[in-house]
C-alpha positions in Angstrom: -80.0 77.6 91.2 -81.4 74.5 91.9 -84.4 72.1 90.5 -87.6 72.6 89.8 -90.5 71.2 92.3 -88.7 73.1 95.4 -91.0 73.2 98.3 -91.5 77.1 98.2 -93.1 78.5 101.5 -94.4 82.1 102.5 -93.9 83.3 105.8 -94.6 86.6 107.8 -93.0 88.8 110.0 -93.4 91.8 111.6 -94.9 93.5 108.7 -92.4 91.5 106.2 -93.1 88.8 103.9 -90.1 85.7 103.2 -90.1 83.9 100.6 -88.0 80.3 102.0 -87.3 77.3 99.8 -88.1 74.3 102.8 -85.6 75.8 104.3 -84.7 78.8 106.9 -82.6 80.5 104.0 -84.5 83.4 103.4 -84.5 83.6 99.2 -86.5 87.5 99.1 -88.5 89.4 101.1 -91.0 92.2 100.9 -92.3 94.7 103.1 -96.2 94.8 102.7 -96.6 98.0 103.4 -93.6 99.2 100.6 -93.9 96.4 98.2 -91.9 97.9 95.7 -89.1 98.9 97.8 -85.8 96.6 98.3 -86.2 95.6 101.8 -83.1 93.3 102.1 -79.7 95.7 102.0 -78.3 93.2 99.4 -80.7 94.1 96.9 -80.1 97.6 97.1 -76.1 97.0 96.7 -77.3 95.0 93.5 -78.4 98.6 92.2 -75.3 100.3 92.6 -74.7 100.0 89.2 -77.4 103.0 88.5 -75.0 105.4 90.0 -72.5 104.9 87.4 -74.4 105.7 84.1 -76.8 108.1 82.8 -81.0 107.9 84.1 -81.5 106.5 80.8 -79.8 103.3 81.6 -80.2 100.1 81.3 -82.8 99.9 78.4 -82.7 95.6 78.6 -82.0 94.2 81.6 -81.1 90.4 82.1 -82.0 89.4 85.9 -81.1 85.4 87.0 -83.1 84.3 89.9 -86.5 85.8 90.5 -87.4 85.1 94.4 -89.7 87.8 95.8 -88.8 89.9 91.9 -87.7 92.8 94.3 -84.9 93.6 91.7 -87.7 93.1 89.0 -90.4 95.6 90.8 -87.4 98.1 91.4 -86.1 98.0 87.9 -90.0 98.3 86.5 -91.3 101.1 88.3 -88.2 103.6 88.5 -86.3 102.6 85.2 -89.4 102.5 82.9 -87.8 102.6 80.0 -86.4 99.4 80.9 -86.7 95.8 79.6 -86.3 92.9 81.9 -86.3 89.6 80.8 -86.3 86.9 83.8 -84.7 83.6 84.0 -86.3 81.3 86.9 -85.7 78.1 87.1 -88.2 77.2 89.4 -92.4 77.8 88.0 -92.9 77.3 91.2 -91.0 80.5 92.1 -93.1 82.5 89.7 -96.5 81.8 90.9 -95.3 82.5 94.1 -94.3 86.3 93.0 -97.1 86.4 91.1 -99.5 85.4 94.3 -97.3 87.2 97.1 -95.2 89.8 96.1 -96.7 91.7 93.2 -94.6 90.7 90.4 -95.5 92.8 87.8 -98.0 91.3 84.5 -96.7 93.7 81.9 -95.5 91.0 79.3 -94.1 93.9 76.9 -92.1 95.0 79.5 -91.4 92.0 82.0 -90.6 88.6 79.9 -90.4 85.6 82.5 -88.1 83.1 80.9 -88.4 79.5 83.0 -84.9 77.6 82.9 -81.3 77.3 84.2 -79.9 80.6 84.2 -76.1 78.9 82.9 -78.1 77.3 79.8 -79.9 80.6 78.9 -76.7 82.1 78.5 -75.4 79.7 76.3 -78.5 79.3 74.0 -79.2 83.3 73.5 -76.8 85.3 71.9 -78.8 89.0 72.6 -76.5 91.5 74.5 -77.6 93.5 78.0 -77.2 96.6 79.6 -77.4 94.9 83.1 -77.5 91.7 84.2 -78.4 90.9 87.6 -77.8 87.8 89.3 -78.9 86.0 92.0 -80.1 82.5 92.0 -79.4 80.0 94.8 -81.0 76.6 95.4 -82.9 75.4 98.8 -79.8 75.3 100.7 -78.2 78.2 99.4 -75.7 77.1 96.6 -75.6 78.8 93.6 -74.0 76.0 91.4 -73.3 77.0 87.6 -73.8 81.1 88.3 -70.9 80.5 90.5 -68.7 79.3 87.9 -66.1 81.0 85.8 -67.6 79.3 82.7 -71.0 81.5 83.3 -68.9 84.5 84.1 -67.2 84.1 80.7 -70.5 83.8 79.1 -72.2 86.6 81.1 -69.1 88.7 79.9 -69.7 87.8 76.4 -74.0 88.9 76.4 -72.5 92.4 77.7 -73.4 95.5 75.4 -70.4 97.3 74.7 -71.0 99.5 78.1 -72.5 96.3 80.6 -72.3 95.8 83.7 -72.8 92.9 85.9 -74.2 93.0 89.4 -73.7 89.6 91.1 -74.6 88.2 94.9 -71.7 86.0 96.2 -73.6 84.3 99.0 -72.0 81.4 100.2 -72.4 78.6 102.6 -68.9 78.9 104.0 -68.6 82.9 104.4 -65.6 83.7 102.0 -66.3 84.7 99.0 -62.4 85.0 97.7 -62.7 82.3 95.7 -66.0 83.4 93.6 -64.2 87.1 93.6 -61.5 85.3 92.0 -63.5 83.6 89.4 -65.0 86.8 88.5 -61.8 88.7 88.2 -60.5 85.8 85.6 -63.5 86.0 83.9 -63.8 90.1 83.7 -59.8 90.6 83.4 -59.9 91.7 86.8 -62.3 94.9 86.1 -64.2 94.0 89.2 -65.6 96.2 91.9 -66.6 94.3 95.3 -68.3 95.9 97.7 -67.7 95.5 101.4 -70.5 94.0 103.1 -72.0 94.9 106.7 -71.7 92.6 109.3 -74.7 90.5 108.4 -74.8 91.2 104.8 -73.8 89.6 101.6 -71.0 90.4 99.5 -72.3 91.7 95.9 -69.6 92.5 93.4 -69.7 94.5 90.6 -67.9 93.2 87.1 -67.8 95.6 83.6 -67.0 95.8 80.0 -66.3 98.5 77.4 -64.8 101.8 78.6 -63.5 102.3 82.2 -65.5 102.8 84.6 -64.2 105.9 87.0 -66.1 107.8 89.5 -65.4 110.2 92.9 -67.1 109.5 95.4 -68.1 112.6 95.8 -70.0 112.4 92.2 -71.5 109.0 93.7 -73.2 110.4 96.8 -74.5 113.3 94.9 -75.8 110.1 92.6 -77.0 108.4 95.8 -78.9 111.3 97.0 -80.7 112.4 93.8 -81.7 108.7 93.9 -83.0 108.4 97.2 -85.2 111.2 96.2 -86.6 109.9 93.2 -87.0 106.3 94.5 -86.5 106.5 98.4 -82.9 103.6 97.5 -80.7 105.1 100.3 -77.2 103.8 99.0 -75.3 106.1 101.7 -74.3 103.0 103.8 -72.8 100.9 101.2 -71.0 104.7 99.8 -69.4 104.7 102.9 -68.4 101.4 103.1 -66.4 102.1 99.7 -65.1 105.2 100.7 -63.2 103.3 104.2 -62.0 100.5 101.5 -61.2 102.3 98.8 -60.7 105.5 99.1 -62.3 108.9 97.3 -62.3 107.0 93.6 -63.5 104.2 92.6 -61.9 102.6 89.4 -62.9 99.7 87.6 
């Protein structure tokens, strides 16, 4: 979130590349050697929602906030059946993952949307397998996609089995207050996942048909995975198993 004509930098690290919005808040990052790997361990949470449906899912994939287009790369090159439309708010924000970090130029697959992600949701009325979110401004504030008003209207551009994988970043540390705007807005058929010590909180919201799954069906999910796209979603597994036991219901 935010306004256009941020001040986006590019910095480099010990073989990673940050993309920073004048500020230290790091908004993506890429390894150069792996660009189309999900170097941060947030962005890997947001694609816990592969585990729980078939290989053939999503076909159309709504993603808010761009930033280095990890999710974007991801989704592209190991869901290629997949199509992603992007809403940035920034142009600014484009070029630079255009420039830097290999955003894909495959307009039949990869339709870059420029606007605020709240006001796209309210002006289209197409339905989505996934939608991803993850937009935050320079000082990392998410505005409007933290609101139940956009979780209602995320809710409602669901198809009829959606899900919605959402970062909860925020300034203050505790996210109970956007979990609970979620849970209004989703009739509390929300999955949060614990974060590590350093990491964000994502949460997971869904429509249509339970969603129900062992554990034990999840790792063997995560491992055929991390074979076909080197994702290595053990950690966060085991995080969920120490919360919430050998089923996760939703």
């Amino acid at each position: 979130m935010g306004a256009p004509g941020w001040s986006v930098e590019v910095s480099e690290e010990r073989g990673v590349r940050y993309l920073h919005f004048g500020s230290d808040y790091v908004q993506g990052a890429m390894r150069i050697s792996r660009p189309w790997a999900l170097e941060l361990e947030y962005t890997r949470e947001l694609m816990l929602p592969l585990l729980l449906r078939a290989s053939d899912w999503p076909a159309s994939v709504l993603q808010i906030g761009l930033g280095t287009a990890s999710v974007t790369k991801f989704l592209y090159r190991h869901r290629p059946q997949a199509r992603i439309t992007v809403v940035e708010i920034a142009p600014e924000v484009v070029d630079a993952a255009r420039a830097f970090f290999h955003l894909p130029d495959d307009p039949k697959r990869v339709r870059i949307e420029i606007g605020e992600g709240h006001e796209y949701l309210i002006a289209k009325s197409r339905a989505f397998d996934f939608i991803v979110v993850d937009g935050f401004d320079d000082r990392g504030r998410a505005g409007m996609l933290d609101t139940l008003p956009f979780h209602l209207n995320a809710r409602q551009r669901l198809a009829r089995h959606g899900l919605v994988a959402t970062n909860l970043l925020t300034r203050r540390n505790n996210v109970d207050a956007s979990v609970g705007r979620l849970r209004t807005a989703f009739d509390d058929r929300v999955l949060v996942i614990p974060p590590s010590d350093a990491g964000n909180t994502v949460a997971l919201a869904a429509v249509g048909p339970a969603v129900e799954a062992t554990l034990g069906d999840l790792r063997e999910a995560a491992r055929r995975m991390k074979i076909a796209t080197g994702l290595d979603l053990a950690p966060t597994l085991a995080r969920l198993a120490k919360a919430r036991g050998e089923t996760i219901v939703f």
